[in-house]
C-alpha positions, -999 to +999 in steps of 0.1 A: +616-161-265+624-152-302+631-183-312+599-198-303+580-183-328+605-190-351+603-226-342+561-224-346+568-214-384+590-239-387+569-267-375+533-252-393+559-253-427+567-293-416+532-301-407+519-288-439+548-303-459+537-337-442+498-334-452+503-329-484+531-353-488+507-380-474+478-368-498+501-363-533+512-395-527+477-420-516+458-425-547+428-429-522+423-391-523+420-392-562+386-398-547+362-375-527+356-387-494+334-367-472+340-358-435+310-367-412+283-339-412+287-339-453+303-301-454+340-310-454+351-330-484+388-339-490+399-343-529+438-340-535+438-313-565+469-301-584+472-267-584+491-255-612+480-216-604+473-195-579+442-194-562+414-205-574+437-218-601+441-182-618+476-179-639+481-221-645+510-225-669+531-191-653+550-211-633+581-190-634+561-159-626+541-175-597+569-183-582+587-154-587+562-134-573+552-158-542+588-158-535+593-120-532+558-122-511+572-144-492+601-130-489+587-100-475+567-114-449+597-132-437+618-101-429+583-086-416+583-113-392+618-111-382+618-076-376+593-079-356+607-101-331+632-073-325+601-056-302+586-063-268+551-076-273+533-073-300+525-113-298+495-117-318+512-100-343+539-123-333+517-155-341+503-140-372+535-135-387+540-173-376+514-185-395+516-166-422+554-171-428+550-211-422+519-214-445+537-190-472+571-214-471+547-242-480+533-233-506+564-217-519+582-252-514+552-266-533+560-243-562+594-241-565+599-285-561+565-291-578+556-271-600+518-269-581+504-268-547+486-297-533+452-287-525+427-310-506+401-293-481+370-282-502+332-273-482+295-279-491+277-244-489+248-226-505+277-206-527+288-224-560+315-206-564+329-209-530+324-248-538+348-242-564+377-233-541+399-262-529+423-254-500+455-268-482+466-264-444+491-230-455+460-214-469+445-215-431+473-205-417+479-176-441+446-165-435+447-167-398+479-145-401+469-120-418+439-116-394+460-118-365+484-095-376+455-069-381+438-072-351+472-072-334+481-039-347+458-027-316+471-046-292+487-023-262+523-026-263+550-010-244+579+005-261 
């Protein structure tokens, strides 16, 4: 049963890897092309920071500092999977791992993470904000593993 949700981060860390492959490399999505309903738009950005694009041109340290990030959440996750239960946490750590080895991967081949997912809001500055499938799925980690941490478990 372990190695299932190893398997999950595995495959969210190829999914990703394949999306963004598939948008870095069509010139199509040097263009804006909105999804029906007009909120969704897709846009392949470059980004040479962090998020938001904070810290562009610190490669080195970006990297440095995802990796030990990452790094972290990765023995989380695998300690983890030493328990009984605890599977939201389980799937949390999942996504989280899977979306954080994407972006890393991004980084350290790269030098940037492919971006492409942007939404039409009331909020400028959440306009601004251009995401990729890892960013989702470290999001929906790190919720999951909170609202796992009262899940009922048996010892």
């Amino acid at each position: 049963m372990k190695l299932i949700w190893i398997q999950l981060a595995l495959g969210l860390f190829q999914t990703d890897l394949a999306v963004k492959h598939e948008i870095d490399n069509n010139p199509e999505f040097e263009k804006e092309h909105m999804l029906p309903g007009g909120r969704v738009q897709i846009k392949r950005l470059r980004n040479y920071g962090m998020a938001g694009g904070h810290f562009a041109g610190h490669t080195g340290a970006i990297i440095r500092g995802s990796g030990f990030m990452t790094l972290g959440c990765a023995g989380s996750f695998l300690a983890l999977l030493s328990k009984k239960g605890h599977e939201i946490q389980k799937l949390g750590f999942a996504l989280l791992t899977g979306g954080a080895l994407s972006n890393l991967y991004d980084r350290c081949r790269k030098g940037y993470v492919v971006d492409y997912v942007s939404f039409r809001t009331p909020f400028s500055r959440l306009n601004r904000l251009v995401f990729n499938l890892s960013d989702f799925f470290i999001m929906a980690g790190a919720l999951l593993i909170c609202f796992g941490r009262t899940e009922k478990t048996e010892e």
